[in-house]
N, C-alpha and C positions, 0 to 999 in steps of 0.2 A: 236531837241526838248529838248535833255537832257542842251545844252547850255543856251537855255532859262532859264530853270526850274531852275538852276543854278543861272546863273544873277540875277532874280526873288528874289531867296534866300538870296542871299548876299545883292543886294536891301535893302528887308525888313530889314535883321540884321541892315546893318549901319543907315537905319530908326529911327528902334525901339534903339539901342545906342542913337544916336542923341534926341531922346525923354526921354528917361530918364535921360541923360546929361543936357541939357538947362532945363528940371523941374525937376531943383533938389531942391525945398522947400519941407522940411519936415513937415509931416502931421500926424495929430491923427488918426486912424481906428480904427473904432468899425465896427466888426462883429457881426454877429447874435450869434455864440458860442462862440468868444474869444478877443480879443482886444489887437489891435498893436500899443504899443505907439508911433513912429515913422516910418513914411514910406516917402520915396518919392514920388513927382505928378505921375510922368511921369512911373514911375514903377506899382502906383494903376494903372493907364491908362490904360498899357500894360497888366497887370493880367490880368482887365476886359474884356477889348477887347480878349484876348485869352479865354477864360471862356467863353464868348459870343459868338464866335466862333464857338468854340468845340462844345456847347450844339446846336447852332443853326445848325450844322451837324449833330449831332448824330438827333435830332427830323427831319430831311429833310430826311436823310437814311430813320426812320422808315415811316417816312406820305409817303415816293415815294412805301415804300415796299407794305404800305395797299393799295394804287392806282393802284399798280401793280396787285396784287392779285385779285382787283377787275376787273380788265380788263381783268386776265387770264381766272376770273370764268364767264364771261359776252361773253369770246372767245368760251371757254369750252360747254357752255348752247349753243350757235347757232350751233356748230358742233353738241351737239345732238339733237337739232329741225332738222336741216340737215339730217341726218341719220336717224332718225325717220323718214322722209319723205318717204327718201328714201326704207329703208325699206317696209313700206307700199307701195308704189309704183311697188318694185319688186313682193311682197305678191299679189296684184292686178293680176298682170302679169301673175304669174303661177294658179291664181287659173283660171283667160282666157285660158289658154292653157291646164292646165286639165281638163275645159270642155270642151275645142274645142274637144280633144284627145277622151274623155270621148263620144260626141257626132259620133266624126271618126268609133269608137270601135262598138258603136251601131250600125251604118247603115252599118257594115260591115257583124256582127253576124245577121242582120234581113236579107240578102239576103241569099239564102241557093244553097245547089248545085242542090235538087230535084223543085227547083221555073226556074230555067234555063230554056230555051227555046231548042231546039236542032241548032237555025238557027244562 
């Protein structure tokens, strides 16, 4: 992998050489804040392309991070309808069992020992 990533590299380089070599006609830039009297083609090229790059990662990092987030809180929210359920569910449970228990208790305490039969 790291061979690829490599070749890849060196690729691009003698690329982008090769592009600023063959356009080399010199050009006027005007920027927004300052102005370059002479530039090569093939070097605007490359600037931009890099520039346009860059930005278009950094904006792809943050839009993946708010997608992310949104699908963490979207995960989050079903585990607590989940649990929520569940909870009620158990809550159910025990209050069945403590009137089963509750009703055990009673019919235990209504027999007595003087109600007994001798037989």
């Amino acid at each position: 992998m790291r061979f690829i990533l490599i070749l890849v590299l060196i690729v691009l380089f003698v690329y982008s050489l090769a592009l600023v070599l063959l356009n080399g006609t010199m050009v006027s830039v005007d920027l927004w804040l300052t102005h370059v009297p002479e530039m090569r083609v093939g070097l605007l090229v490359l600037i931009t392309l890099a520039l346009g790059i860059i930005l278009g990662l950094l904006l792809g990092v943050q839009i993946f991070r708010v997608f992310q987030s949104r699908w963490e809180i979207q995960r989050l929210r079903k585990d607590i309808e989940r649990l929520h359920k569940e909870q009620l569910h158990n809550a159910q449970l025990a209050a069945t069992e403590a009137i089963a228990h509750s009703r055990q208790e009673k019919t235990v305490l209504d027999i007595s020992s003087e109600d007994k039969s001798p037989l």
